[in-house]
C-alpha positions as CSV (number, residue, x, y, z in Angstrom):
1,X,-10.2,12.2,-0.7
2,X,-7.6,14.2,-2.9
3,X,-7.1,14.5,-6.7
4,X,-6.5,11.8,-9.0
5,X,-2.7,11.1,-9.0
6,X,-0.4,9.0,-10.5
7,X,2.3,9.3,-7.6
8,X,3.4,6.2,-6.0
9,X,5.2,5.8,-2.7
10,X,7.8,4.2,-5.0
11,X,9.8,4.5,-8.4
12,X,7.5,2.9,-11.0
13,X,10.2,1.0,-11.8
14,X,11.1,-0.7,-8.3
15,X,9.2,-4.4,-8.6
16,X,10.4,-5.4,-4.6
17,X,8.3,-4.3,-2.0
18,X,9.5,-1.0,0.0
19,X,11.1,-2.1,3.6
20,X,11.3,1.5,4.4
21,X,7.6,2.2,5.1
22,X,5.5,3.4,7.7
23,X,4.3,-0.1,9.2
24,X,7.3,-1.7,8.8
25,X,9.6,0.7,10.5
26,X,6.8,0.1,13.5
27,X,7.3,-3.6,13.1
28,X,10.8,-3.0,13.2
29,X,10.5,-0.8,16.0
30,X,8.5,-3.6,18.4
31,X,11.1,-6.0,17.2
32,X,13.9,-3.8,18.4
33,X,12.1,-3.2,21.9
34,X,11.0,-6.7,21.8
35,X,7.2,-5.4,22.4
36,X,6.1,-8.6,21.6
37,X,8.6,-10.9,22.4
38,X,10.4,-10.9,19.5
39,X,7.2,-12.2,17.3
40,X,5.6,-11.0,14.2
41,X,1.8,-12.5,13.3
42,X,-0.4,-10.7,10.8
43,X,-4.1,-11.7,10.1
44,X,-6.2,-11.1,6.8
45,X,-9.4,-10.9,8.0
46,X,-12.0,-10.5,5.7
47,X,-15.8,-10.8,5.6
48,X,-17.2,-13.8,3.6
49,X,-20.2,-11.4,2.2
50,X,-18.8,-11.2,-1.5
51,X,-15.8,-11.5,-3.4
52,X,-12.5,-10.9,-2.8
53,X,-11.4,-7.7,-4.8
54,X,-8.3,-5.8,-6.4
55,X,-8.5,-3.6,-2.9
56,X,-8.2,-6.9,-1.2
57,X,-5.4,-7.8,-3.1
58,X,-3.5,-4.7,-1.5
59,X,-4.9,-5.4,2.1
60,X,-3.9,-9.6,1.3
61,X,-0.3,-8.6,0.1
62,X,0.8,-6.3,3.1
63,X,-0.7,-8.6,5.6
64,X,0.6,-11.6,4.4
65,X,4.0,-9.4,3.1
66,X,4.8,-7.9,6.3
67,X,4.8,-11.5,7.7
68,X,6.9,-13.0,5.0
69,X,9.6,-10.2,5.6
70,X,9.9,-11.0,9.3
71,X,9.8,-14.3,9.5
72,X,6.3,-14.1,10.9
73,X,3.0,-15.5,10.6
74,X,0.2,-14.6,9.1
75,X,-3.7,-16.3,10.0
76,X,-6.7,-15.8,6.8
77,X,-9.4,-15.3,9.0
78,X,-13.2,-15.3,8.7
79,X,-15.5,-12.4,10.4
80,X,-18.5,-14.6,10.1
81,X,-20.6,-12.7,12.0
82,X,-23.4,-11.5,10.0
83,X,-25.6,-15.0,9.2
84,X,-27.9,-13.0,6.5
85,X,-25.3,-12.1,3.8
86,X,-22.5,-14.8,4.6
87,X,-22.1,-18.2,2.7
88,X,-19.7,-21.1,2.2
89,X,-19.4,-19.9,-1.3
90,X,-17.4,-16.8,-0.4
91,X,-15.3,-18.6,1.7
92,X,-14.3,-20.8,-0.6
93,X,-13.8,-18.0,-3.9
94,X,-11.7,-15.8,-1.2
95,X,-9.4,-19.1,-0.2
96,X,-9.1,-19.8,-3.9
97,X,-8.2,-16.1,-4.6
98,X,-5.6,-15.7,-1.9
99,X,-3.4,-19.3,-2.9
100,X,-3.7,-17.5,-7.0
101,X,-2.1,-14.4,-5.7
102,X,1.0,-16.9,-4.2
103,X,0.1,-16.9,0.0
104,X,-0.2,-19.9,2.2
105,X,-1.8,-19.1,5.6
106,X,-0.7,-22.8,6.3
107,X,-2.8,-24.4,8.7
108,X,-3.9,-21.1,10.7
109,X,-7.5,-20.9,9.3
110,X,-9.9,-19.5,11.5
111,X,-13.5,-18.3,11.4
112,X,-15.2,-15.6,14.4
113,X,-17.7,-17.8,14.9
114,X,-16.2,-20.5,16.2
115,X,-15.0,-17.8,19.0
116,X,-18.7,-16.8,20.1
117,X,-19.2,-18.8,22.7
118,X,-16.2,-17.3,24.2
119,X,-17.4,-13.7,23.0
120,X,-20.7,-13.9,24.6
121,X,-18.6,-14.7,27.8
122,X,-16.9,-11.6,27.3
123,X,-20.1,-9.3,26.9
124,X,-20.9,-11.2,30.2
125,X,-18.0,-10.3,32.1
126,X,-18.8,-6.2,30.4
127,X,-21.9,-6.4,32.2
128,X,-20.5,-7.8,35.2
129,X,-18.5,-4.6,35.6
130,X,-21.0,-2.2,35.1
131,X,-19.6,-1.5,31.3
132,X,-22.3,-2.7,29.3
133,X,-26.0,-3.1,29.4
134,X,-29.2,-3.8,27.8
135,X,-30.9,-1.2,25.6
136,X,-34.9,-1.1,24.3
137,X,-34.8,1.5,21.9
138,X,-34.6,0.6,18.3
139,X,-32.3,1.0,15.4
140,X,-34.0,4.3,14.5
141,X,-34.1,5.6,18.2
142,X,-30.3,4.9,18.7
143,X,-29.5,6.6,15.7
144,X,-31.5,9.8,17.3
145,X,-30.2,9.6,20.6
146,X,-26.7,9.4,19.4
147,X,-26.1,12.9,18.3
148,X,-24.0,14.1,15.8
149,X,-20.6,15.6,15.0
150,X,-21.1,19.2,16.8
151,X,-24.1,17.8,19.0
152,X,-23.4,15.1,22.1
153,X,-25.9,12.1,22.0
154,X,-28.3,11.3,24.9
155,X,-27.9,8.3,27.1
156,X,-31.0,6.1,26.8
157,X,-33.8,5.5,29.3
158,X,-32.3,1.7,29.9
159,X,-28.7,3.0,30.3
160,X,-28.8,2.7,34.6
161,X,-30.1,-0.9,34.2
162,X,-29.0,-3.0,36.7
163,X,-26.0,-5.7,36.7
164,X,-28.8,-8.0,37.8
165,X,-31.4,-7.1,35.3
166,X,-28.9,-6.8,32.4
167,X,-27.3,-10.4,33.3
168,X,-31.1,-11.1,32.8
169,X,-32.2,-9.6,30.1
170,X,-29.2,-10.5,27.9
171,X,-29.3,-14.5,28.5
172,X,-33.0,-14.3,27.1
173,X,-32.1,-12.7,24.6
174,X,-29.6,-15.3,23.6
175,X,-32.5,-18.1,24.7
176,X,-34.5,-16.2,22.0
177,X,-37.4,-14.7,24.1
178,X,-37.2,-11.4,22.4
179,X,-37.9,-10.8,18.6
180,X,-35.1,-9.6,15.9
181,X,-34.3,-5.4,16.4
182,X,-36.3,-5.1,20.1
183,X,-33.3,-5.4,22.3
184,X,-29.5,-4.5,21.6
185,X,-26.8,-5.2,23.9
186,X,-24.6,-1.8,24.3
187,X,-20.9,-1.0,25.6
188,X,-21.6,1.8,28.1
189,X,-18.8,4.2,27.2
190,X,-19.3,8.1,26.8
191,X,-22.6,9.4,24.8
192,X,-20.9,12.7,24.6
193,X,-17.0,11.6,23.4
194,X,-16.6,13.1,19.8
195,X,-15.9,10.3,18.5
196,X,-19.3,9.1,17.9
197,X,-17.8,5.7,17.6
198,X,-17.6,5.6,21.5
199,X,-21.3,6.8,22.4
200,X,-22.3,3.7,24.0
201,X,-22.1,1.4,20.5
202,X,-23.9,-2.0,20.1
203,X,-22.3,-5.3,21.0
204,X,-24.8,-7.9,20.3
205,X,-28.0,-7.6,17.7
206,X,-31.0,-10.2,17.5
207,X,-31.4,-11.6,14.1
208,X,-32.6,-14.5,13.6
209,X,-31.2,-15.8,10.5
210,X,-29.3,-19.5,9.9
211,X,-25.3,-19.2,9.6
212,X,-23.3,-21.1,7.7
213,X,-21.9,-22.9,9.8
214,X,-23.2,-22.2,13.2
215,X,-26.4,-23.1,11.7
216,X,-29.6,-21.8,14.3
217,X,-27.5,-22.5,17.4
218,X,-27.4,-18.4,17.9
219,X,-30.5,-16.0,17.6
220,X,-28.2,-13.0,18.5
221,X,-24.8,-12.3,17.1
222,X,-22.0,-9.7,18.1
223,X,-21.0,-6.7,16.2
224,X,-18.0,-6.4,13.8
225,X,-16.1,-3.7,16.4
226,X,-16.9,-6.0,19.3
227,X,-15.1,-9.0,17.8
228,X,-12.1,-7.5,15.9
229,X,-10.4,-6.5,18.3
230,X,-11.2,-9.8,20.6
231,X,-10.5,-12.0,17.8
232,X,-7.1,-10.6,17.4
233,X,-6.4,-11.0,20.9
234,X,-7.6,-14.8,20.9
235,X,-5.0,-15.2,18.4
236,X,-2.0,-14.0,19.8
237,X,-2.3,-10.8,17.0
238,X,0.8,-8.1,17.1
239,X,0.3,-6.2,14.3
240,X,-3.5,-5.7,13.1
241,X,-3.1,-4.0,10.4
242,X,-6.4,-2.3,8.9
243,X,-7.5,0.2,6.4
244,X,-7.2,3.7,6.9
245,X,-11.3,4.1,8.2
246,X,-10.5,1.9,10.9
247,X,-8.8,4.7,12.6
248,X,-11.7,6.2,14.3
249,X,-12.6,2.6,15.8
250,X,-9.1,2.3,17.0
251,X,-10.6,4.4,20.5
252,X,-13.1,1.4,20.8
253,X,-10.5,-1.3,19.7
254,X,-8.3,-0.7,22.7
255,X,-11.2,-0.2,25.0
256,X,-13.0,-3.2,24.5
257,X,-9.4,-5.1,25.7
258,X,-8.7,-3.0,27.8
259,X,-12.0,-3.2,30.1
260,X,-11.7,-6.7,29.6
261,X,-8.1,-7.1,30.7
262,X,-6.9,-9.3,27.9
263,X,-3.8,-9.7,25.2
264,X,-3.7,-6.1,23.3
265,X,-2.8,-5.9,19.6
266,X,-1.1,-3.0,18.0
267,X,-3.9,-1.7,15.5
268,X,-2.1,0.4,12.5
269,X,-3.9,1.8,9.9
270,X,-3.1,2.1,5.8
271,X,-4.5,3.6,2.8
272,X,-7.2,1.8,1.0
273,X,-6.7,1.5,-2.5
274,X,-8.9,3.6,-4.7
275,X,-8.6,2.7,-8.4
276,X,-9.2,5.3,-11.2
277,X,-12.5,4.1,-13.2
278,X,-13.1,1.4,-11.0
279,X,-15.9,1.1,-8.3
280,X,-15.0,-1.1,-5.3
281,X,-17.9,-0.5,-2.8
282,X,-18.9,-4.2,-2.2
283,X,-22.9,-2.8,-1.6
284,X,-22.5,-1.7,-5.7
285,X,-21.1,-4.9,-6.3
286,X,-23.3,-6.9,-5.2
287,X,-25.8,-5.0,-7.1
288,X,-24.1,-5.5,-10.3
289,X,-24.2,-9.1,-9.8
290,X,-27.9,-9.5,-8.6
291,X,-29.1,-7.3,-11.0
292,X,-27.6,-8.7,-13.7
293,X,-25.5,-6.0,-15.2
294,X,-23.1,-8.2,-15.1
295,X,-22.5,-12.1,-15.6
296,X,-21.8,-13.0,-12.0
297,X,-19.0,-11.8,-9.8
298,X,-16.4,-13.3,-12.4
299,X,-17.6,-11.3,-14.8
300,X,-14.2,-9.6,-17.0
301,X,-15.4,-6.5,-16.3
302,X,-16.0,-6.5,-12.4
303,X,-12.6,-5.4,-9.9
304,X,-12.7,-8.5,-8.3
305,X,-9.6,-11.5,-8.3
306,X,-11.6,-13.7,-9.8
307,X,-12.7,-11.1,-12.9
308,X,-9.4,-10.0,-13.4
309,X,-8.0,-14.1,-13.5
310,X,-10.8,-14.6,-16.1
311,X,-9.7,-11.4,-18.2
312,X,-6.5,-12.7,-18.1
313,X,-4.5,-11.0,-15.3
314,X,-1.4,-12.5,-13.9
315,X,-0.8,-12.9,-10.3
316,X,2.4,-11.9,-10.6
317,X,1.0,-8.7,-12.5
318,X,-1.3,-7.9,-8.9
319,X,1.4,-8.6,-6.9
320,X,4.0,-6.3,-8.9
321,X,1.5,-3.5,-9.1
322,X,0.6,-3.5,-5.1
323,X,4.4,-3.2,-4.5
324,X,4.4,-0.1,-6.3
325,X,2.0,1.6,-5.2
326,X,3.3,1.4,-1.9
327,X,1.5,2.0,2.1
328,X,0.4,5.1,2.8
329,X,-1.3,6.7,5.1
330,X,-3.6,8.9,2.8
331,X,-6.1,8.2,0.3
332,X,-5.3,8.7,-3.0
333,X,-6.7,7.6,-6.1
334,X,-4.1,5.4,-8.3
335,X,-5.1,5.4,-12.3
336,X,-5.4,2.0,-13.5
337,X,-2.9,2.5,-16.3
338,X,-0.7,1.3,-13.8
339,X,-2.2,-1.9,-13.2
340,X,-2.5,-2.4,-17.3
341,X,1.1,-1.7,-17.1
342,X,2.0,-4.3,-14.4
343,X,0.0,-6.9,-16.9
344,X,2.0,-5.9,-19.9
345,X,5.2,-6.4,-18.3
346,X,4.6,-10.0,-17.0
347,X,2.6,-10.7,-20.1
348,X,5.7,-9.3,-22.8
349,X,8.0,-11.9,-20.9
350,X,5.7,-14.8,-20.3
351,X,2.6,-14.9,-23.0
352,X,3.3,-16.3,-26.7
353,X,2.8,-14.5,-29.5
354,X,-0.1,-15.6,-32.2
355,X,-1.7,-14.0,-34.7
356,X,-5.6,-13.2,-34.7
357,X,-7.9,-11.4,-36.9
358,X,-10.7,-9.9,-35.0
359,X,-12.5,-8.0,-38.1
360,X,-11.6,-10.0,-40.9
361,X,-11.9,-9.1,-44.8
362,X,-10.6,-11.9,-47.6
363,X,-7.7,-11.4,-49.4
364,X,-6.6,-13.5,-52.4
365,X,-3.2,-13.9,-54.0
366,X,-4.0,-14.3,-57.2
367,X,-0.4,-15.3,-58.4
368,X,0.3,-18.1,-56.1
369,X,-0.2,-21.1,-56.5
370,X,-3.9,-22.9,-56.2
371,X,-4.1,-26.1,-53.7
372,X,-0.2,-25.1,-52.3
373,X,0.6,-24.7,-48.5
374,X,4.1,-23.4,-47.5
375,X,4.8,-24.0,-43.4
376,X,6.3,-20.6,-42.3
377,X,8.7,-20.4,-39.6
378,X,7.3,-17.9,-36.6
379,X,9.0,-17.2,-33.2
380,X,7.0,-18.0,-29.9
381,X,8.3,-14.7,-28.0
382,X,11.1,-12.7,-28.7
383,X,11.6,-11.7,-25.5
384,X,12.2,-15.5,-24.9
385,X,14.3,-17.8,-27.1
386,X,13.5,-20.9,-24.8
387,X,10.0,-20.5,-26.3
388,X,11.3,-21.5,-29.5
389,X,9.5,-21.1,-32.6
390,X,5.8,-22.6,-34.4
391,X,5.1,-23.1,-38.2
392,X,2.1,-21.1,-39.6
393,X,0.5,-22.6,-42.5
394,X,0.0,-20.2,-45.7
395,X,-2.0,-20.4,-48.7
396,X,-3.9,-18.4,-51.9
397,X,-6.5,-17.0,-49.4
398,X,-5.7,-15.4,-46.0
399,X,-7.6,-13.1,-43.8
400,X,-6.3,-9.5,-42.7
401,X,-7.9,-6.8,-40.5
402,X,-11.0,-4.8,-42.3
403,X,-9.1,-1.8,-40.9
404,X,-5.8,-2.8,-42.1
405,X,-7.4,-1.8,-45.6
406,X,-8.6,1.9,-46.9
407,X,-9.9,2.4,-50.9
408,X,-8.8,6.1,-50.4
409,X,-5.8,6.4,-47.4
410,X,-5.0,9.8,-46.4
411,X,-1.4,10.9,-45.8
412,X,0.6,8.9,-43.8
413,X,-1.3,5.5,-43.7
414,X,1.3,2.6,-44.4
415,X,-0.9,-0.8,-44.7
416,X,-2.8,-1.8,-47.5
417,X,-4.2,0.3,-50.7
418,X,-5.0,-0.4,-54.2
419,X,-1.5,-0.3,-56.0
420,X,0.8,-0.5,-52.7
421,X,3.0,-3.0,-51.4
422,X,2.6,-4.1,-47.4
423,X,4.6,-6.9,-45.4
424,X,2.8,-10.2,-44.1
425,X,4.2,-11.3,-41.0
426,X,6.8,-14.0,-41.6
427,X,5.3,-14.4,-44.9
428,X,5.7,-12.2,-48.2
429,X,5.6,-8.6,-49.6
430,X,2.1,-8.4,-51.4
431,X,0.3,-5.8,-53.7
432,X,-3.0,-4.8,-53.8
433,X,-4.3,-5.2,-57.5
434,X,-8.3,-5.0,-57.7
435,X,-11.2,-4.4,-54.5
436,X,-14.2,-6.6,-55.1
437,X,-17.1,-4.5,-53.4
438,X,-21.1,-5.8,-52.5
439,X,-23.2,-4.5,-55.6
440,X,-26.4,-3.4,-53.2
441,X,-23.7,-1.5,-50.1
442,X,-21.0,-0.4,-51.2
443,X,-18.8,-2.1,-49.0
444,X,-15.4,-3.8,-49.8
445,X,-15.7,-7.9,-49.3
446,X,-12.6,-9.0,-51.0
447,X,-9.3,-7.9,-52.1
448,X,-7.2,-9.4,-54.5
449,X,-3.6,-8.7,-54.3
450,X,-0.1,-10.2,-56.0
451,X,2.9,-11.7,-54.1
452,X,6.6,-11.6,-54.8
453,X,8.1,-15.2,-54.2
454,X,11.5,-13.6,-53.5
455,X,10.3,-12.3,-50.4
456,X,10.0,-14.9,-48.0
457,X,10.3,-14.8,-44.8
458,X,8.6,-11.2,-45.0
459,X,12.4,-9.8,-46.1
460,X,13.5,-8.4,-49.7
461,X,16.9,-9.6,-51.1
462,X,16.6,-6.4,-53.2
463,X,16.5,-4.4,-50.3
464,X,13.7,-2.0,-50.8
465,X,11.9,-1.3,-48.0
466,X,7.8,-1.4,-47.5
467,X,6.5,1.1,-44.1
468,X,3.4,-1.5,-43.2
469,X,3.5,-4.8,-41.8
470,X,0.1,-6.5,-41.3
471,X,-0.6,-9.7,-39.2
472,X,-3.1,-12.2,-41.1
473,X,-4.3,-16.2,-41.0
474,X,-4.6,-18.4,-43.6
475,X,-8.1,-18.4,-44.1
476,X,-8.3,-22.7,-45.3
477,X,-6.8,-23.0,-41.8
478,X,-8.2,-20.5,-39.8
479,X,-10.2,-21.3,-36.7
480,X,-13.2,-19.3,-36.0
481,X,-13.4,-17.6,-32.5
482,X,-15.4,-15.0,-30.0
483,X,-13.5,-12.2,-28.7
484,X,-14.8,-10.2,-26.0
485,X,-13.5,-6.9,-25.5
486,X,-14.3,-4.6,-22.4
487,X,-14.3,-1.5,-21.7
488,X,-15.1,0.3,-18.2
489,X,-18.2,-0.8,-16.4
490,X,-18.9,3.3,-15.8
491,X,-18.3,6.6,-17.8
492,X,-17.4,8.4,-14.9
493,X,-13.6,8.2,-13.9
494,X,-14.0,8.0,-10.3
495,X,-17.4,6.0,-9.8
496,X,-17.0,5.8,-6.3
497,X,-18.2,9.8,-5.9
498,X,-21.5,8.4,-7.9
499,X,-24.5,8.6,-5.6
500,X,-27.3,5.8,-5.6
501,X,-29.3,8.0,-8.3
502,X,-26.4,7.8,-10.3
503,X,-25.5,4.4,-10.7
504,X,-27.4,3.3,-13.6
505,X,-27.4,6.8,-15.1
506,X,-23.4,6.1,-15.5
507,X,-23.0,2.2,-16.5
508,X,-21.6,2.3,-19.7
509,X,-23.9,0.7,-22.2
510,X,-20.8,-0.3,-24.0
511,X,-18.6,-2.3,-21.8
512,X,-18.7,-5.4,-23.5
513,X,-18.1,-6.0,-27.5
514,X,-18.1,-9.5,-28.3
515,X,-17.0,-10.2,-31.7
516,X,-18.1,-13.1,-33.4
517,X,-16.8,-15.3,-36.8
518,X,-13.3,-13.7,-35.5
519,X,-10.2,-15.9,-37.3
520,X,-7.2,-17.3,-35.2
521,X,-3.9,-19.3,-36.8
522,X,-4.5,-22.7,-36.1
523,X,-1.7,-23.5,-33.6
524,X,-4.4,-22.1,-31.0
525,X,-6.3,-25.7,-31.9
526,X,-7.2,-27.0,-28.2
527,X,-6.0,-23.8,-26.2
528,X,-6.6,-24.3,-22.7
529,X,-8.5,-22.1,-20.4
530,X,-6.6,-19.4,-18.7
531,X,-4.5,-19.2,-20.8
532,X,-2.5,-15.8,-22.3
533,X,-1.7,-14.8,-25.5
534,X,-0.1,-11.7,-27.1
535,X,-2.3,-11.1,-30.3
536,X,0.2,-9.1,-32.3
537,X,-0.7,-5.6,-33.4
538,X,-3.6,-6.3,-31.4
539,X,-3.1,-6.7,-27.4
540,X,-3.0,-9.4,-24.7
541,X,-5.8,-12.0,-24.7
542,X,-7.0,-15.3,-22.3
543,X,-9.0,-18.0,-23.4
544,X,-12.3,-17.5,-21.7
545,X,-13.6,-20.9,-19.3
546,X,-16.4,-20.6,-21.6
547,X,-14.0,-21.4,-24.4
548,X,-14.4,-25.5,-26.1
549,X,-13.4,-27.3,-28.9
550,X,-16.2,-26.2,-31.0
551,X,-15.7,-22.7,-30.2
552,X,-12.7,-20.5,-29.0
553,X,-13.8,-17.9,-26.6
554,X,-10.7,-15.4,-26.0
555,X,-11.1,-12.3,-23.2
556,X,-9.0,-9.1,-24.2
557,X,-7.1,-8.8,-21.4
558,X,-4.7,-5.3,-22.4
559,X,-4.1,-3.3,-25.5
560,X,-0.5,-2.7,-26.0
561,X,-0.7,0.5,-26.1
562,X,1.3,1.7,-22.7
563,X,-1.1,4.5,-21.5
564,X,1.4,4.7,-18.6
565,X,4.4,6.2,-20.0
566,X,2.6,8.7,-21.9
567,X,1.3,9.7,-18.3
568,X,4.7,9.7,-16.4
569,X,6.1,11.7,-19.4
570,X,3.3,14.1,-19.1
571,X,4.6,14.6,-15.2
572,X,8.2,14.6,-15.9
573,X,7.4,17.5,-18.3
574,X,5.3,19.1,-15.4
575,X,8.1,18.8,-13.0
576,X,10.3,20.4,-15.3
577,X,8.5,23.4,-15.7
578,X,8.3,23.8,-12.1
């Protein structure tokens, strides 16, 4: 894999998707030589062993994108065909996941094991011609026999079965006469091709284990390389488009249709996303799930669509950020600042601004008025006029940030101090006149301050000038909340170098900070679930499903701070000195 970068195929600012790369100029290409009569189908295939992830999301958007752009189809299919890890429940979280991100496979929803019937007449007609047999040796003994890169494997002792014996030996094995790992049925290709891909590789496994929808109708079940390549055939497949490992298997995708003389696909291969600080090996993610570092495969922290819906991600956001990152045909590892900068994007345009105090400390205004509210004008967005304004409620006793306060500020710190005048939000200038501090530690538990009346509005008449503005609630109206702020499930930036010993040794103990008795304005009374908000001074946050109307749960879903830039300025710099 190479370095870290932050290049993309495209300009970071281009939000369309590139027609100018390598699988579409093939597409274009067939279309032009009418390879395929003119026709254009895509499939998403994925495996219904887990969640759908943000390396989906990449695979999801090309498949179904290439489609879109050529007036093609596109099928969401299911490679059902391993009964021990599969369940309705993935199905259903990956169909849900593909119709958030904006794609409709229509009515062209299929499943491999509906095809295996059909595939076991296949392996039949393999054997028929003397291309595949019946092998006795374990999983262990194929794995010895097979060689390795420098070395050529060794054919196994059952490899000159007959036709007759193998015709045999593979319908009992289907009757279930043999138990689970004592007989494979293998493709006999070329035990000493280096492409250890093509040295003789199993087509059918016993296991007996129920599936999902099959049920216990099959005791043996074929191979993912055995039915890819079919299953795109049965379909009528032009482009199958696959990630960039896939291209070793591509030898044994063309061989398996060619031996059995059926409709051929065009395989191309692409880049697979890799994604700075994030781990996207489903094996690790189930284990962070079963084990419980995690609160299920929703969970804010983990990479998958569902995670990053409950954090508060936009669809549009995923969609934006997989344009520009673009195809390639290397691996690369994209930093996630560029996904965080997607979401601000959307999120600037789209989420309403409210203000939210996550660490609060009480202020009182000693010089206004006792038992008074004033309803202060706010705008929603100012990106947006059409999202009009809100009226805040303000009173003697509001709520700012703890930090938002220092007893002793060093140069250059513009909010609150004793003796200096800040800006409230759409309220008034105030003053800090006396710091009420807990006897037994120390620490400061209430400020009292002074107002000026002719300040409304948070503007002087006078026109002096004050360098800190401060976000606050009033505290009579304030609604308590959680707030959950994440961090990075792992310390190390690239976890996917981490080996098993590793894993725990790098979870970050501090991925999670859920603050309690946090203060919200009151217009956030009944916010639904899912939905964004721009805290300001603070970041972008989603109310949490876990969210009622006794408590407000909110997920922090970006800072503002636009990690991004700072990095392409960094490069621009470097590409000047060059």
């Amino acid at each position: 894999m190479n370095e870290t970068t932050n290049e993309t195929e495209k300009d970071s600012t281009s939000d369309s998707t590139s027609t100018t790369d390598f699988i579409r100029q093939a597409v274009q290409e067939d279309l032009r030589t009418n390879r395929f009569d003119g026709r254009v189908h895509t499939r998403f295939p994925p495996e219904p062993n887990g969640y759908l992830h943000i390396g989906h999301a990449k695979a999801i958007c090309i498949d179904f994108g290439i489609a879109q752009d050529f007036d093609g189809l596109c099928n969401l299919r299911f490679d059902d065909t391993n009964p021990t890890r599969e369940s309705i429940e993935y199905v259903e979280s990956q169909k849900e996941d593909i119709r958030w991100l904006g794609f409709d496979w229509e009515d062209r929803e299929f499943y491999a094991s509906d095809y295996f019937e059909l595939l076991y007449e296949y392996a039949v007609k393999l054997i028929k011609k003397g291309k595949a047999y019946v092998c006795d040796l374990n999983a262990d003994e194929i794995r010895e026999y097979r060689g390795t890169l420098t070395e050529p494997g060794v054919n196994s002792p059952d490899r000159e079965r007959s036709v007759e014996e193998n015709l045999d030996l593979f319908e009992r094995m289907r009757a279930g006469e043999f138990s689970d790992g004592e007989r494979t049925l293998r493709a006999k290709i070329d035990m000493a091709s280096p492409n250890l891909n093509m040295r003789d590789p199993v087509m059918y496994r016993i296991r007996r284990a129920t599936h999902y929808r099959q049920g216990d109708k099959w005791c043996i079940y074929p191979m993912y390389d055995f039915t890819h390549g079919q299953n795109d055939s049965i379909e009528g497949i032009t482009h199958s488009l696959c990630s960039l490992e896939y291209e070793d298997h591509r030898p044994l995708y063309d061989w398996y249709l060619d031996e059995l003389e059926i409709y051929q696909p065009q395989q191309i291969e692409f880049a697979r996303l890799n994604l700075s600080n994030t781990i996207l090996s489903k094996r690790w993610l189930v284990q962070l799930v079963e084990s419980g570092y995690v609160s299920g495969w929703d969970d804010p922290r983990m990479p998958t669509l569902s995670g990053f819906r409950r954090k508060g991600y936009t669809a549009e956001a995923i969609r934006d950020f997989c344009n520009r990152i673009g195809v390639a045909k290397s691996d690369n590892v994209v930093d996630i600042a560029l996904l965080e900068y997607c979401l601000r994007q959307d999120l600037n345009i789209r989420a309403p601004r409210v203000m939210a105090v996550l660490r609060p400390l009480k202020v009182i205004i000693d010089n206004y008025p006792e038992g008074e509210v004033e309803e202060l004008d706010a705008e929603n967005n100012p990106e947006d006029e059409s999202m009009g304004h809100r009226k805040i409620p303000f009173s003697r006793e509001i709520y700012i940030e703890r930090e938002d306060f220092m007893e002793d500020p060093p140069r250059k710190y513009f909010r609150l101090a004793p003796g200096r005048e800040v800006r409230l939000k759409h309220a008034y200038y105030i003053t800090c006149v006396d710091v009420v501090k807990d006897e037994q530690t120390g620490e400061v538990t209430e400020l009292h301050c002074t107002y000026d009346p002719e300040t409304r509005g948070g503007w002087s008449e006078d026109g002096r000038r004050v360098r800190g503005t401060l976000h606050w609630v009033s505290a009579p109206h304030a609604l308590e909340a959680e707030v959950r702020l994440f961090d990075h499930l792992f310390t190390e930036p690239n976890p996917n170098v981490l080996t098993d010993d590793d894993f725990e040794a790098n979870l970050n103990p501090n991925s999670l900070e859920a603050l309690q008795s946090c203060q919200v304005e009151s217009s956030l009374a009944g916010a639904e679930s899912g939905t964004q908000y721009q805290f300001l001074r603070t970041g972008y946050f989603c109310v949490d499903p876990d969210s009622s109307d006794e408590k407000l749960v909110f997920n922090r879903a970006v800072t503002l701070r636009d990690t991004w830039a700072k990095i392409q300025r960094s490069q621009q710099r470097q590409r000047g000195k060059l």
